[in-house]
N, C-alpha and C positions, 0 to 999 in steps of 0.2 A: 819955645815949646809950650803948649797948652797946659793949664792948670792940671793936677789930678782930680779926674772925677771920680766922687762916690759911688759903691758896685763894683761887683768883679762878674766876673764867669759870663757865658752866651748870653745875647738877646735875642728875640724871638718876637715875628710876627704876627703870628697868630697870635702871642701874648698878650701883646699891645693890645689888636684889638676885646680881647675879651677882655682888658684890664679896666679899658677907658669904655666898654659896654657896660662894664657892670658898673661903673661910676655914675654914669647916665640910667640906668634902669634903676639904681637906690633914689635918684632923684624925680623918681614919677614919670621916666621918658620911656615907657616899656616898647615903645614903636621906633625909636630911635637906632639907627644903623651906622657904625662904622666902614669905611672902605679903604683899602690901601690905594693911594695912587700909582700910576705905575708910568706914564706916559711922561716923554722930557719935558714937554709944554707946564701940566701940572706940578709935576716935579720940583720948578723954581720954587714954587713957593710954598709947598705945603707937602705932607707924608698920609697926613690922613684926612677923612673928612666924612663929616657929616652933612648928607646935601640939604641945602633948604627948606626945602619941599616936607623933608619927613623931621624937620624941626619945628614946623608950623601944626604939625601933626598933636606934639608934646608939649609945644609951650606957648602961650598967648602971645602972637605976631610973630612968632618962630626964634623969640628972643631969649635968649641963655643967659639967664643969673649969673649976676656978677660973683657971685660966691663961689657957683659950681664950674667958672671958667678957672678961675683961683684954687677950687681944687684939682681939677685936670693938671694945673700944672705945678701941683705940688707933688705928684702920685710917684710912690717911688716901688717898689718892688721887683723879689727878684725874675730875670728876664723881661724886665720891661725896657727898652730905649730909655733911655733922657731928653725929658721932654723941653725945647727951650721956647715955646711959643705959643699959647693957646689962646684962641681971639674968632671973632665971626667976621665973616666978609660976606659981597655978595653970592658966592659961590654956599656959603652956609658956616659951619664953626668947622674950624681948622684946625691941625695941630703939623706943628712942621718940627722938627728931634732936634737934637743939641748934636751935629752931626761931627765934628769934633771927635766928642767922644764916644760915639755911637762906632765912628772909624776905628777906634784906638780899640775900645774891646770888642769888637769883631778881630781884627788884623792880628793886635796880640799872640791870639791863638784863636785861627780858624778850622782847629781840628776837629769842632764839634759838630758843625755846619757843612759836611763830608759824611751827615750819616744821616737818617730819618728821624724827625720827632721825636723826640721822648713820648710816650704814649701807655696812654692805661691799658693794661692786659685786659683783653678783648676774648678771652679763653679758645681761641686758637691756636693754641702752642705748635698742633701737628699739623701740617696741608698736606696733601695726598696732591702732588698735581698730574693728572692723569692725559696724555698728549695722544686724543684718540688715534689719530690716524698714522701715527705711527706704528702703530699692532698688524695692522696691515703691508705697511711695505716689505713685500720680499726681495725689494732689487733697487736701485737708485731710478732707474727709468716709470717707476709704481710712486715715488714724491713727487706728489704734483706740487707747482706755485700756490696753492691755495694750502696745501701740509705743511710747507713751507714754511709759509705765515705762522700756523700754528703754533711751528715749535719754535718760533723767534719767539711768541708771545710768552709761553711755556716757560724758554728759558729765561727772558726778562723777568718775569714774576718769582720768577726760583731764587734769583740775585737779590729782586730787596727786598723778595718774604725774609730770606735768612739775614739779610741786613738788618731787618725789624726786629730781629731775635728767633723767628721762628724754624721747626725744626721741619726740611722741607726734603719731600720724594718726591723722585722722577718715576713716572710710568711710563711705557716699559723700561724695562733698566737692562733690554736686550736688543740690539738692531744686528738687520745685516752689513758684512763689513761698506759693502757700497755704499749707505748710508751714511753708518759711523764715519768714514771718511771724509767723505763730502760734507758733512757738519763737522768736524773735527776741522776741515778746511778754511769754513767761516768763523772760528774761535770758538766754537760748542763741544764742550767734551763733557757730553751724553755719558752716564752711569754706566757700567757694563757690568755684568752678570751671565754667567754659563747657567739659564737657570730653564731651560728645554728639558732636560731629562727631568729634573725635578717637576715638572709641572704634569709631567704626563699622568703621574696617580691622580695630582689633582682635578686633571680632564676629565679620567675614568671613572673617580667618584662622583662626580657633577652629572655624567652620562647617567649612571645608573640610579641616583634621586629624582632624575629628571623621568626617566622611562616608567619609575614607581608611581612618581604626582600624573603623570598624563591616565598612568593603567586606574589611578586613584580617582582618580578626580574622573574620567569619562567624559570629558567636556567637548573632545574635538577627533572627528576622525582621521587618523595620519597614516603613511603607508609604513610599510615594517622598515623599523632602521632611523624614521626621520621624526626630529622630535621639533614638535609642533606645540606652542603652548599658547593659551588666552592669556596674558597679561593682564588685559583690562580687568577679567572676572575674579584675577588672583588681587589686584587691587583694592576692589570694591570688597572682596569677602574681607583682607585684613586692613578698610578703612585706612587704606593709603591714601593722602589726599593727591589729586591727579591737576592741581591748579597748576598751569603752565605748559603739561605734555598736551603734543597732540592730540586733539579728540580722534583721529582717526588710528590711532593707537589700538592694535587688538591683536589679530594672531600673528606670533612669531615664529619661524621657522629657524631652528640652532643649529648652524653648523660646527665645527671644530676650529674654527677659528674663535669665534663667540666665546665658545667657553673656556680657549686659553686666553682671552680677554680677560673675561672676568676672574680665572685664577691667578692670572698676574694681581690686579685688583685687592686679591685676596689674601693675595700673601704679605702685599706692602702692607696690610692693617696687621697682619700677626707681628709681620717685623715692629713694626714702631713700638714708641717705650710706651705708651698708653694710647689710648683711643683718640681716634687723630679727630680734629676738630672741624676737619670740612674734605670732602677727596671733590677736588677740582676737576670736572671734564672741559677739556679742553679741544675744541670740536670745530672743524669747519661746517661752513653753514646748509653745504649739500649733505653732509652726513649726521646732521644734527637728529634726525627722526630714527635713524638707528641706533644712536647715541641710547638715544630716550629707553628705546627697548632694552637697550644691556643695564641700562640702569635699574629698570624694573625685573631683568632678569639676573642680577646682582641679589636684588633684595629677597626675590622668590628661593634660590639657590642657599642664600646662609642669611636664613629668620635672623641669627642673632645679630644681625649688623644692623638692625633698625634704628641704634642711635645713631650712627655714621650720616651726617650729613653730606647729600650728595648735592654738587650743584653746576649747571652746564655754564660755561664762558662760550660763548658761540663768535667764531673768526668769519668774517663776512668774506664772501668770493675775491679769486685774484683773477682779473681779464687781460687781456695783451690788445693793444689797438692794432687793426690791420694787421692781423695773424690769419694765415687761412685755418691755421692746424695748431693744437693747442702746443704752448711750448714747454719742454721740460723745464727742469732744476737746472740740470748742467748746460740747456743750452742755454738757458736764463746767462748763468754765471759765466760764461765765455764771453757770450754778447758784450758785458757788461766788462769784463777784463781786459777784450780787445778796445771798446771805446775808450776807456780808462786810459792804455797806454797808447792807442792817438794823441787823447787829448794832452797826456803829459808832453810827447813828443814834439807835440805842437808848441809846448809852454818853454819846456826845458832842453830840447834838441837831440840830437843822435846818442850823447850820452845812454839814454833809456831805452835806448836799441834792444842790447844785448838781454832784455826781458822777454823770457821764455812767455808764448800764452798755455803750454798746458794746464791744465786742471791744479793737480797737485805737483806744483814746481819745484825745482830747487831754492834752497837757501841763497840769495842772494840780495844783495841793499838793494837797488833796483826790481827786482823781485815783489824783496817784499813788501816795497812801497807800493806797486802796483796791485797785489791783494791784499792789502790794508785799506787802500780806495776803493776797491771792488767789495770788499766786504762790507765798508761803510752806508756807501751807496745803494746796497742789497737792502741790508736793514733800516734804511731809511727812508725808500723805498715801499716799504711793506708794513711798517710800523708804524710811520708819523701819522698814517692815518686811525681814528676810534677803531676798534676791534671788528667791531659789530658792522662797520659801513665796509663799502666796494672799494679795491684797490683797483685802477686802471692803470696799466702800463704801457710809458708811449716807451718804446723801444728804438725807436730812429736818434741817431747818432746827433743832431744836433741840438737833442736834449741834455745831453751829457756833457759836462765839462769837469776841471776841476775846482774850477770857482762859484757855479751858481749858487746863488744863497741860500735856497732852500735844498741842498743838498747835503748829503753825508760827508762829501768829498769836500766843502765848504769849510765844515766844523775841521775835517785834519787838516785843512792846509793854515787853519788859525791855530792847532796846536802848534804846526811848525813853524808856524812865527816867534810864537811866545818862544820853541824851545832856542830858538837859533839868538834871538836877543838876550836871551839868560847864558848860552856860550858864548855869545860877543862878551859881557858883561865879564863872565868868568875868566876870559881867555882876558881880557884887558888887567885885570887884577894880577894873573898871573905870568903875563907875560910884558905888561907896562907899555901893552900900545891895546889901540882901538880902532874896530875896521870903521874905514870913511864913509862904509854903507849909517853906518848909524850914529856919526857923530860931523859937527861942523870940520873939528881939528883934531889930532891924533893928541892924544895926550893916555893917564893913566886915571886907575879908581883905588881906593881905600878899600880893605873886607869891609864886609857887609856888617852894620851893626845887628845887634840885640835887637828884636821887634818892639821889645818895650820902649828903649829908648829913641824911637822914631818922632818926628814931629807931626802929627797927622793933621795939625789945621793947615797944614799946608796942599791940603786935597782941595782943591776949590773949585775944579773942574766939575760944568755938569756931568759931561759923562763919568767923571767916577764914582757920584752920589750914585747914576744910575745902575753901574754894574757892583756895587754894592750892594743896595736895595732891593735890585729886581733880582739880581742872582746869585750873591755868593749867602745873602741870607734867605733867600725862599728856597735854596736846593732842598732844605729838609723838607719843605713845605710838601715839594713836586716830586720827591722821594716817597714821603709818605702815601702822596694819594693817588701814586700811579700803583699803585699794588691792593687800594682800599676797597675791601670787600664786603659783602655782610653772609654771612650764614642763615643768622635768621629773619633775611629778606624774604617777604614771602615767594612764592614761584618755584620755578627750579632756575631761572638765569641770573647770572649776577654779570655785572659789569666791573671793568676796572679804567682807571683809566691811562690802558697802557703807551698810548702814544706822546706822553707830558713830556717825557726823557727827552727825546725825540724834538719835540717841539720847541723846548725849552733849550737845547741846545744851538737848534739855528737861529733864535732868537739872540740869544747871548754870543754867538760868532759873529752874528752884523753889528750888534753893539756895540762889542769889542772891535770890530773893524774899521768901524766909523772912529773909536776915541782913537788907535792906533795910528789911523793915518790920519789924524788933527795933530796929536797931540808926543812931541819927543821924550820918551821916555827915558832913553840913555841921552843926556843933554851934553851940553861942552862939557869937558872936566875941569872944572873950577870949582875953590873949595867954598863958595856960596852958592852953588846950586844942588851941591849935595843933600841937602836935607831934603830938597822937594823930591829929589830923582829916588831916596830910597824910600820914601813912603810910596811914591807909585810903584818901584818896584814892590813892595812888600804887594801892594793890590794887585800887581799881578797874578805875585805867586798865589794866591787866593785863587785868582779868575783860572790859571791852570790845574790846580789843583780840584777845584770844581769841574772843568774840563775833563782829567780823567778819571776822577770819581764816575762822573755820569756815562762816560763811553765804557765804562769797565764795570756797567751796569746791564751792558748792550754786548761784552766781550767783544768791544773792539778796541785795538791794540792803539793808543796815536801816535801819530807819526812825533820823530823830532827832528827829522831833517825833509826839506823837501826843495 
């Protein structure tokens, strides 16, 4: 077993680099950049690097003092790696970790590296996130694919606001049941509120300030009954800045929808425990110019909410290739369920038969393995791509399996890898044989030690450097900045960037694919190979446990048998 190294608690990436930036910026290199490598090729040899290029920039022939290489690698603090190697190549000065024990306190305890950055309050304790286009649906057949999207976005962002600590509303916090269902289906369980009757005063009084400002103001002629207002003039009189809205932004016509919009709106700010720090719209991008209007007719309706920062997240269109007729929600999701249980049938045989395709099925394993795919596949689908770009959907059956790798359906069938060789594992311990699926000879295992006393120089595999590296310690990374926003961005749009989850998932299922089928995890049972089989396992359980961290970010369920 490896020495003890000095240090305890998580390391952290972004640490590093800001640790060994600020080492290099004391030393007169203010242009000098850090990068994490990420790639296997790079990977051999080094973790970070300074390129060339912007060394030549800092130091006379791009050559790094012998002193300030000597202190790079003496830098010790907490959350920093342990550094065992700092030196310049031709690639530029490098720095490659003492991976050893870089293994040891990550694995330890990888429960810190399961949540987002630790991060300085940013003073938005409260988000408002406001899911426009659901104020509108009166029926399931009224969600389009493009709402859809929305509110996958909506709820992703609701999961790791509140993971970051923040205290976070749903807008509306009332659907029709066809709805609620139908997302309650895909693992969304949407806020519910009987809060119709209550709104209605709120309507009433909206109605009657508003008939007062149009009879006040005389700004615009409207017929009796229909309230008609200039936004832009109310604007300009109370020096609202208009950077970002439409310029063709001007008269609005309110109907009664409008304004139980905005009294839902109204109420989630009285409810919260203080003044919420941003109310998120969350918009697809055909309805995004109406948006604009309720936002300004939000702020014309109750002056006092002028602090309330308002700000639009715009979800870009959802298209179906070779559709004649736009397709719903639910036939989306059929589509998508019948493929589904083709393609399983194809893999796993008559077994999966007895899978019902209606909508909302029975409880069944079979079942529910097939809408646990179908939901993966939906979300990942509509998500992996930036907020703001075009979803295109090919919907033809030979798109879908449940192995391609940039699929939803990809990521579950690697959790049920993992889970199935952790019940091999288990079942061998407690039952003193081992299926021949995953061992040379049937033999038994020893319980599982203590994490601490594992040996982890005996990780030596590149792929485990990798899925260390690239994923069980950047989850907080990609936690953190799929949800990072600013408030006081100028404009009214912000971006997030909601598709990293997503992304970062299929990434790490081929990874993991690739070391799985090189490399035997559950080995012979002989009492010399044990040391190396439970430090991988322990990486495993990391690598799953970051697995469903991140799908239970996305409310999707993974699979453990498949």
């Amino acid at each position: 077993m490896e020495a003890e190294t000095c240090g305890s608690g998580p390391v952290w990436v972004s640490e590093a680099l800001r640790i060994l930036g600020d080492a290099l910026v004391g030393s007169c290199a203010p242009s000098t950049v850090w990068f994490k490598e990420s790639s296997q090729k790079n990977l051999r040899s080094r973790d970070f690097l300074v390129p060339r290029g912007a060394l030549k920039r800092s130091f006379p022939d791009g050559e790094v003092p012998a002193d300030l290489v000597q202190t790079l690698m003496s830098l010790a603090a907490p959350g920093l790696p342990p550094v065992k190697t700092c030196l310049q190549s031709e690639a530029g000065l490098i720095v490659q970790l003492d991976r050893p024990a870089v293994f040891r306190r990550v694995l330890q305890d990888f429960s810190p590296y399961l949540q987002p950055l630790p991060s300085v309050d940013d003073g938005q304790d409260i988000v408002i996130l406001n899911c426009a286009p659901l104020h509108g649906c009166r029926s399931l057949d009224t969600l389009r694919l493009s709402h859809l999207r929305a509110v996958l976005v909506a709820d992703h962002l609701a999961k790791v606001l509140t993971l970051k600590g923040k205290q976070v509303s749903l807008v509306p916090a009332r659907l029709c049941k066809e709805v609620d269902e139908f997302l309650s289906h895909l693992g969304i369980s949407w806020p519910r509120s009987g809060d119709a009757a209550s709104l209605e005063d709120t309507v009433s009084s909206f109605k009657d300030f508003l008939r007062d400002y149009i009879q006040d103001s005389r700004h615009v002629d409207s017929a009796p009954g229909v309230l008609c207002v200039l936004l832009k003039t109310f604007a300009e009189k109370h020096n609202i800045c208009l950077r970002g809205y439409d310029p063709n932004l001007d008269f609005f016509t309110v109907d009664e929808g409008d304004l139980e919009h905005v009294a839902r709106l109204q109420r989630s700010v009285l409810e919260a425990v203080m003044s919420p720090g941003m109310v998120l719209h969350i918009v697809s991008s055909e309805e995004e110019f109406h948006q604009q209007k309720l936002d300004l007719l939000w702020r014309l309706i109750v002056p006092s909410n002028g602090d309330v920062t308002q700000k639009h997240l715009i979800c870009g269109p959802v298209k179906a290739l070779n559709s004649a007729t736009p397709i719903g929600c639910s036939q989306y999701f059929q589509l998508r369920k019948s493929q589904m249980l083709e393609a399983s049938v194809m893999k796993y045989g008559e077994r999966v038969q007895g899978c019902k395709l209606c909508i909302f099925p029975l409880c069944e394993s079979w079942e529910e393995i097939i809408n646990s795919l179908t939901s993966a596949a939906i979300k990942f689908e509509l998500m992996a791509t930036p907020h703001r770009s075009r979803v295109t959907l090919n919907l033809e059956e030979a798109n879908i399996t449940t192995k391609g790798t940039k699929s939803g359906a990809f990521v579950m069938y690697n959790c049920a890898r993992l889970a199935t060789m952790f019940d091999s594992y288990k079942g061998a311990v407690s039952q003193g044989t081992v299926s021949v699926s995953y061992l040379w000879a049937a033999g038994t295992y020893p319980e599982f030690p203590p994490a601490a006393d594992l040996n982890y120089s005996s990780l030596r595999e590149q792929g485990e450097w990798l899925l260390l590296f690239n994923y069980v310690m950047m989850f907080p990374e990609v936690l953190s900045q799929s949800a990072q926003m600013s408030a006081s961005s100028p404009g009214i749009r912000v971006t997030a960037n909601t598709e990293s989850v997503c992304k970062f998932l299929v990434r790490l299922s081929m990874d993991f694919s690739c070391y799985y089928n090189r490399v035997h995890i559950l080995g012979e049972p002989l009492p010399h190979l044990f040391s190396q089989m439970f430090a991988r396992l322990q990486l495993m359980k990391a690598v799953q446990s970051v697995l469903h961290s991140a799908l239970k970010t996305l409310h999707i369920l993974p699979l453990t048998q498949i």
